[in-house]
Each structure stands twice: as structure tokens, then as C-alpha cells.
Gaussian input, Z-matrix of N, CA and C with variables (Angstrom, degrees):
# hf/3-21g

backbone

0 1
 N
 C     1     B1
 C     2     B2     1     A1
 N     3     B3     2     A2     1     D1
 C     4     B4     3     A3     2     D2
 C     5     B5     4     A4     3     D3
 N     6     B6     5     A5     4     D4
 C     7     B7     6     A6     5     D5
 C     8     B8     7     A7     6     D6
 N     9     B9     8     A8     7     D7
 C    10    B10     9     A9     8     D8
 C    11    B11    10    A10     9     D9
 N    12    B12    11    A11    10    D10
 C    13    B13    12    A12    11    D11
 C    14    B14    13    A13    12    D12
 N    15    B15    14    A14    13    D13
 C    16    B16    15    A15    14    D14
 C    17    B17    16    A16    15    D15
 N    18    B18    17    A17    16    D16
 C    19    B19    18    A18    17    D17
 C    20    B20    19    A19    18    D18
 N    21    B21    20    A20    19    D19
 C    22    B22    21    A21    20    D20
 C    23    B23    22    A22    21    D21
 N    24    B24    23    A23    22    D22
 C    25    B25    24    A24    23    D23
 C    26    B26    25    A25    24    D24
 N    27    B27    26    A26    25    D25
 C    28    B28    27    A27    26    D26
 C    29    B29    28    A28    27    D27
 N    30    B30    29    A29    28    D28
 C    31    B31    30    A30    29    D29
 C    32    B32    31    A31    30    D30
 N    33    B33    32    A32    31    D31
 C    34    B34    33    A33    32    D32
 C    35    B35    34    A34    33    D33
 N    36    B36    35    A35    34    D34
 C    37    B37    36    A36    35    D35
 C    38    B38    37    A37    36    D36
 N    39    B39    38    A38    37    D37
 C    40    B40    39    A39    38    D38
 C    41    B41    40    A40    39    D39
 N    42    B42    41    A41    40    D40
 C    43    B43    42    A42    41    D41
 C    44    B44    43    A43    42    D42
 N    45    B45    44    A44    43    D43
 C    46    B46    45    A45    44    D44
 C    47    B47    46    A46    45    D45
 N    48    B48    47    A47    46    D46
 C    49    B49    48    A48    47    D47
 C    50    B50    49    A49    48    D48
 N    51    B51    50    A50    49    D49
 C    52    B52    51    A51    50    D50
 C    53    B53    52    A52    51    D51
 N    54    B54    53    A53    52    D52
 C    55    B55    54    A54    53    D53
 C    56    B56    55    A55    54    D54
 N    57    B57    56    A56    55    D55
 C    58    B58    57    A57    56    D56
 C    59    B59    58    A58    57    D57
 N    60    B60    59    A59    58    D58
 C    61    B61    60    A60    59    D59
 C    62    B62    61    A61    60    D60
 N    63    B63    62    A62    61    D61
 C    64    B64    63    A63    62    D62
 C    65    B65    64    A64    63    D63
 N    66    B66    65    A65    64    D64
 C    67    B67    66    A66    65    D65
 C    68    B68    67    A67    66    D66
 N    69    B69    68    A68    67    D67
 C    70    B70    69    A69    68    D68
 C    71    B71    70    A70    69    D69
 N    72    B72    71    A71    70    D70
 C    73    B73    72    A72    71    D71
 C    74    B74    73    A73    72    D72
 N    75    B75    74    A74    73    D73
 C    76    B76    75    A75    74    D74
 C    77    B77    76    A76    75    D75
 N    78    B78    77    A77    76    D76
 C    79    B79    78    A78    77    D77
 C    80    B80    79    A79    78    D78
 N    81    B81    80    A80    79    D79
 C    82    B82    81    A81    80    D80
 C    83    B83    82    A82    81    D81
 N    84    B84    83    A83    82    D82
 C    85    B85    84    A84    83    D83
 C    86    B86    85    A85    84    D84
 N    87    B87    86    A86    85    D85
 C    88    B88    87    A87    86    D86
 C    89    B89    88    A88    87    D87
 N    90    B90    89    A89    88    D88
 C    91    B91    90    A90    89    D89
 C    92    B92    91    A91    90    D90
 N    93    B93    92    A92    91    D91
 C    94    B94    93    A93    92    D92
 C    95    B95    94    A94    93    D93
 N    96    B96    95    A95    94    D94
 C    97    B97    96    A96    95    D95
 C    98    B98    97    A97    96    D96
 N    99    B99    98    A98    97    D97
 C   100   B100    99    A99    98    D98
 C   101   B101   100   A100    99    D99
 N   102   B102   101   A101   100   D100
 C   103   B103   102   A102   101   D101
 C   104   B104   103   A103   102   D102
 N   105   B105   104   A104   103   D103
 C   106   B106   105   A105   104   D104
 C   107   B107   106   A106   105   D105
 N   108   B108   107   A107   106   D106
 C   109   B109   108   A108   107   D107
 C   110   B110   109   A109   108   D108
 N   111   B111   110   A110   109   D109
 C   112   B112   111   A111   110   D110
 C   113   B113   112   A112   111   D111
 N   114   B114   113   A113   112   D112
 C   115   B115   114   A114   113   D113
 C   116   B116   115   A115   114   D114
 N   117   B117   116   A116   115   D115
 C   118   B118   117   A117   116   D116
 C   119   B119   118   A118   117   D117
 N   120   B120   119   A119   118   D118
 C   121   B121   120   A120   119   D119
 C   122   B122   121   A121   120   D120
 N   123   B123   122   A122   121   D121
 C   124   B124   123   A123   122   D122
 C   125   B125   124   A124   123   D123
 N   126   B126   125   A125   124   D124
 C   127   B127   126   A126   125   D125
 C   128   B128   127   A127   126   D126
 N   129   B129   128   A128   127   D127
 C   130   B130   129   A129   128   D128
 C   131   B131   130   A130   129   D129
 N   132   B132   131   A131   130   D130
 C   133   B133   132   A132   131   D131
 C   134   B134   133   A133   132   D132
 N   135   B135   134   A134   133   D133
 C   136   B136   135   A135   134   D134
 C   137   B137   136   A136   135   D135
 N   138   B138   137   A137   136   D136
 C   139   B139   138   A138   137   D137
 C   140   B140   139   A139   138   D138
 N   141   B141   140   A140   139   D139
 C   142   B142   141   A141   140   D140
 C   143   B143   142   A142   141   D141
 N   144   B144   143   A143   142   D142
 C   145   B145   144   A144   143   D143
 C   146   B146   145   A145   144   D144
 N   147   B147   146   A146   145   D145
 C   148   B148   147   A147   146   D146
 C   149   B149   148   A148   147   D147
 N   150   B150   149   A149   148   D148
 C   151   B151   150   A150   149   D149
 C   152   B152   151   A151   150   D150
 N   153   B153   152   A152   151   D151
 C   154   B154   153   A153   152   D152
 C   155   B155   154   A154   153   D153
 N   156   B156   155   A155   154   D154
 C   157   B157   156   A156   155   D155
 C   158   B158   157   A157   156   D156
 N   159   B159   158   A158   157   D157
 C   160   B160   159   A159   158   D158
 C   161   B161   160   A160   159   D159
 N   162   B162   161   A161   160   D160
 C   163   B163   162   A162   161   D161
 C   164   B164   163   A163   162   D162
 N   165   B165   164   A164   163   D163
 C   166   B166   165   A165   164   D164
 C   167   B167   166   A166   165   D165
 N   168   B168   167   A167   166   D166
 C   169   B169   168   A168   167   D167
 C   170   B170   169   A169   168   D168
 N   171   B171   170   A170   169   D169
 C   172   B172   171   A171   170   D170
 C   173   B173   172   A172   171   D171
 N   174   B174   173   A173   172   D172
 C   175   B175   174   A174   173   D173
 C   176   B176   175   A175   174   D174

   B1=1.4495
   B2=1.5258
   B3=1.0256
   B4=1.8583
   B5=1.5400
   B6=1.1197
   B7=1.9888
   B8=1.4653
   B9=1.0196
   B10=1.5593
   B11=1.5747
   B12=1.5223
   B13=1.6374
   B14=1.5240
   B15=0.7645
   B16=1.2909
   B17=1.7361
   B18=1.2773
   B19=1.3047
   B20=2.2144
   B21=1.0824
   B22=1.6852
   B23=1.7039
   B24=1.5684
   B25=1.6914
   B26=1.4908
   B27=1.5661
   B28=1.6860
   B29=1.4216
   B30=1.1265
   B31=1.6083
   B32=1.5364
   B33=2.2056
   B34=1.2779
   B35=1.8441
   B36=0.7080
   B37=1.9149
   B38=1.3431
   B39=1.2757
   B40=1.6119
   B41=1.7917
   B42=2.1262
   B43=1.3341
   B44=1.9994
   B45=1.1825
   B46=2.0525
   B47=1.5590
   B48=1.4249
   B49=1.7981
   B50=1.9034
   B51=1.4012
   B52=1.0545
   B53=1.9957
   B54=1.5608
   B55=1.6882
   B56=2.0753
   B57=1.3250
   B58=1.9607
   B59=1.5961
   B60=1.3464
   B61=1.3381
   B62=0.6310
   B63=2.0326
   B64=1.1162
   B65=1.4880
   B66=1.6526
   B67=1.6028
   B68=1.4555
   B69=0.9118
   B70=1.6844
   B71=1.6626
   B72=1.5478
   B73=1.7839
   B74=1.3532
   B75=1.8877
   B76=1.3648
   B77=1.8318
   B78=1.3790
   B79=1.6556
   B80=1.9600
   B81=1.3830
   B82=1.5355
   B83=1.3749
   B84=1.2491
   B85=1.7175
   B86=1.5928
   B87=1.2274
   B88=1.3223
   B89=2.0269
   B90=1.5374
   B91=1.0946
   B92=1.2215
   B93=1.5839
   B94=1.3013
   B95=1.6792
   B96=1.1840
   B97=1.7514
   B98=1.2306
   B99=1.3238
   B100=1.9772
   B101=1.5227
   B102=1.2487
   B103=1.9283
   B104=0.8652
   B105=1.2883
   B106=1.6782
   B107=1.6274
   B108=1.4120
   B109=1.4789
   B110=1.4055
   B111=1.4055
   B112=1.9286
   B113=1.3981
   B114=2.0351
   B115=0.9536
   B116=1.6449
   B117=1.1872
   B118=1.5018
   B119=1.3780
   B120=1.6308
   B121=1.5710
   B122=1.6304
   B123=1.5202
   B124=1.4614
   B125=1.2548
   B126=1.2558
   B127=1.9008
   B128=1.5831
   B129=1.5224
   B130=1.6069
   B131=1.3001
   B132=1.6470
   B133=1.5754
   B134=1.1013
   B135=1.3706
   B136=1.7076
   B137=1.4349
   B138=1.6775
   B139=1.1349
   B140=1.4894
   B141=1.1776
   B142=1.6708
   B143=1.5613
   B144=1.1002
   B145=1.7234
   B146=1.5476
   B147=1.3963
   B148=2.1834
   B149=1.6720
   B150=1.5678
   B151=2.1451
   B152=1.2054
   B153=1.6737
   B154=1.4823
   B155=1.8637
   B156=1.2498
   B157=1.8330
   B158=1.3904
   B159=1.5075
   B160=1.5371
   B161=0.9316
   B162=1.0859
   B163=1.8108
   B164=1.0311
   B165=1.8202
   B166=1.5310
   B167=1.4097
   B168=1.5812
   B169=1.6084
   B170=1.6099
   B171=1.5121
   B172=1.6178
   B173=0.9872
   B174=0.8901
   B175=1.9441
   B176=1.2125
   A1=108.12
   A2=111.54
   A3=116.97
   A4=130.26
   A5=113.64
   A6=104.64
   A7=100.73
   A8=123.35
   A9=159.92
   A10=107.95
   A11=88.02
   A12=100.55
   A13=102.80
   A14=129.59
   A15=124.13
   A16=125.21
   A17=107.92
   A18=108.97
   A19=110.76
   A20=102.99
   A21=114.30
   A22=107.70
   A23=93.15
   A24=92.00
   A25=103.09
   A26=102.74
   A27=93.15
   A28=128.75
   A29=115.35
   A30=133.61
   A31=124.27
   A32=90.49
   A33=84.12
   A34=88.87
   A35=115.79
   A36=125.13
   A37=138.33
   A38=101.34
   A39=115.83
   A40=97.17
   A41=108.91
   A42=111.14
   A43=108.66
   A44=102.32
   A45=106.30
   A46=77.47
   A47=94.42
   A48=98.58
   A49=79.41
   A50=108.62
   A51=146.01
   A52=117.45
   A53=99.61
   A54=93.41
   A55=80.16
   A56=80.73
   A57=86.65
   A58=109.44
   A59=113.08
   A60=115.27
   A61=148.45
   A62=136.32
   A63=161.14
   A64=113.29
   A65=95.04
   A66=104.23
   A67=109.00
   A68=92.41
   A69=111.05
   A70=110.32
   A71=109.69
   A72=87.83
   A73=74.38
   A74=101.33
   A75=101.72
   A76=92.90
   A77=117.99
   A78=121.77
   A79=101.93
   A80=106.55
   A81=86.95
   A82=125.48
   A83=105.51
   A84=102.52
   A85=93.14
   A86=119.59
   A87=107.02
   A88=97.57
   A89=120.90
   A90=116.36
   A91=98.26
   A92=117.34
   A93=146.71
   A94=120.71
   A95=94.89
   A96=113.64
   A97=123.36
   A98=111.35
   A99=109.17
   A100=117.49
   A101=104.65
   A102=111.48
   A103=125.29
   A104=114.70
   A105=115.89
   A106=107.43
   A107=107.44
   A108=119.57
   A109=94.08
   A110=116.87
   A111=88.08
   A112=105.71
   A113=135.70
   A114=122.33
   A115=82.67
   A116=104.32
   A117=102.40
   A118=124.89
   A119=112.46
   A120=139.77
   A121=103.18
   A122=107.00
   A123=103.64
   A124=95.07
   A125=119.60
   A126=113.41
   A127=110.15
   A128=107.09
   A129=95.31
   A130=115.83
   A131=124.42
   A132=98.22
   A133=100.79
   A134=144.58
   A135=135.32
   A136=106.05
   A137=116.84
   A138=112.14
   A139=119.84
   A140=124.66
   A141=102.58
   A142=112.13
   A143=122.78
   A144=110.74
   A145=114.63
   A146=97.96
   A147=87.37
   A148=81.84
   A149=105.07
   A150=110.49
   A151=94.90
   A152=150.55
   A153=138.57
   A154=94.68
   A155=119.24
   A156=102.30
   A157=131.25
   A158=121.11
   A159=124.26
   A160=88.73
   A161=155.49
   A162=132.81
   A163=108.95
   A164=118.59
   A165=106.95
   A166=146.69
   A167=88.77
   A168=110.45
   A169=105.57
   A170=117.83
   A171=120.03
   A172=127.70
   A173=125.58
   A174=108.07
   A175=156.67
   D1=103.89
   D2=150.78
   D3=-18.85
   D4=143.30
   D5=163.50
   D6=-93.25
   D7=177.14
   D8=139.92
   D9=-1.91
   D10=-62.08
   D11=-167.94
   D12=-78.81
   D13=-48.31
   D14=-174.20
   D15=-83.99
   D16=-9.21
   D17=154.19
   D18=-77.96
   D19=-30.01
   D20=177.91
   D21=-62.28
   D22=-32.92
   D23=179.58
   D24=-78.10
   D25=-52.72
   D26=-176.91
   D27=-32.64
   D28=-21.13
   D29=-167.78
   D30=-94.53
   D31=2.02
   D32=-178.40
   D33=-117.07
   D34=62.93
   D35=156.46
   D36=-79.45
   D37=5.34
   D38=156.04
   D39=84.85
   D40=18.38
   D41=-175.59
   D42=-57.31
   D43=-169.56
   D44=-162.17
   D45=-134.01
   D46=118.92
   D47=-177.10
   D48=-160.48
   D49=114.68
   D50=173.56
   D51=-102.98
   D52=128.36
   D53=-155.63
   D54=-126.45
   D55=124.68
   D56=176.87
   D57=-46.31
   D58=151.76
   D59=-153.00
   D60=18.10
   D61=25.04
   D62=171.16
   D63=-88.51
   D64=-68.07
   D65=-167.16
   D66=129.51
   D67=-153.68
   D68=174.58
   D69=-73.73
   D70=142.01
   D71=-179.93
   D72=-133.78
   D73=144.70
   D74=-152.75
   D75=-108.44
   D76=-9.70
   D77=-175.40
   D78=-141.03
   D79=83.04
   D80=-179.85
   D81=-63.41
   D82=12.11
   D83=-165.30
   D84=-109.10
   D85=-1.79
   D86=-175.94
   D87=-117.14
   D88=-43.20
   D89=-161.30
   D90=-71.23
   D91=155.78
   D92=-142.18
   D93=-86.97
   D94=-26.03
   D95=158.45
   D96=-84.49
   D97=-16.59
   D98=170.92
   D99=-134.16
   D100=3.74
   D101=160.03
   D102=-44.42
   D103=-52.67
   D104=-173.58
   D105=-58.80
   D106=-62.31
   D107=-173.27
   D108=-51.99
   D109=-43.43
   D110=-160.83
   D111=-66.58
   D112=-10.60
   D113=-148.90
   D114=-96.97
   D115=-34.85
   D116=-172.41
   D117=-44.89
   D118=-50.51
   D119=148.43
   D120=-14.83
   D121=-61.80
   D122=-147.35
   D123=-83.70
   D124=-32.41
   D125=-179.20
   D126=-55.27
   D127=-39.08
   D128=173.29
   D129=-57.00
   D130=-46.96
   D131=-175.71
   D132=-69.14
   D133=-35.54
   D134=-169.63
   D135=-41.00
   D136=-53.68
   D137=-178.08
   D138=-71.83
   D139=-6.74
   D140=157.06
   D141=-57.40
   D142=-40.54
   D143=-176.74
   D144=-78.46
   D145=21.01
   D146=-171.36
   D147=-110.64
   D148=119.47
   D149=158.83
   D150=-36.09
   D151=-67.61
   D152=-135.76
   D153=-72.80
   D154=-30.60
   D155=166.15
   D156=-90.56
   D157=10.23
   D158=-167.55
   D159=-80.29
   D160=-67.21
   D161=-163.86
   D162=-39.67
   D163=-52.28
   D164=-172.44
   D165=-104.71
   D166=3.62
   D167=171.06
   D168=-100.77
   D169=162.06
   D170=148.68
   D171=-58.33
   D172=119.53
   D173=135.81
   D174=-93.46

């Protein structure tokens, strides 16, 4: 299982992710319509490594 951060990097691969009436978004982890979500993303894997979620997440 990955952390946080390194699923955030994965995301920077130069992928083609196009946002309706925007255009092209060239860093989703940074532009302003999909930041939040990507941080949100990454806290879930973070929380596989926190004891207070092992009961209720996998690993």
C-alpha cells in the first residue's frame, strides 16, 4: 500500500484529463476544481497507516 504522497505524485505523469469548459488540466492535484478530491484520495491511503483506522480499513 502507498502513502498519500506518492499516490499525489503518481498523478503527475503528464496524463490528458480534460475538464468541460476548462480545457486541458495540466496538474490535477494542483488545479482548483480537482484539489480537494485529489487530497481527499490521498488521506485515504494515509489512513491505512494511522492504528485509529486498522479495524476499519484493509490492509
Amino acid at each position: 500500500m502507498r502513502r498519500g504522497v506518492a499516490y499525489l505524485e503518481s498523478l503527475r505523469d503528464g496524463r490528458n484529463v480534460w475538464m468541460m469548459g476548462e480545457g486541458r488540466v495540466d496538474d490535477i492535484t494542483t488545479h482548483a476544481a480537482t484539489c480537494a478530491m485529489m487530497q481527499q484520495y490521498a488521506t485515504w491511503y494515509d489512513r491505512h497507516f494511522e492504528p485509529a483506522w486498522h479495524d476499519v480499513l484493509p490492509r
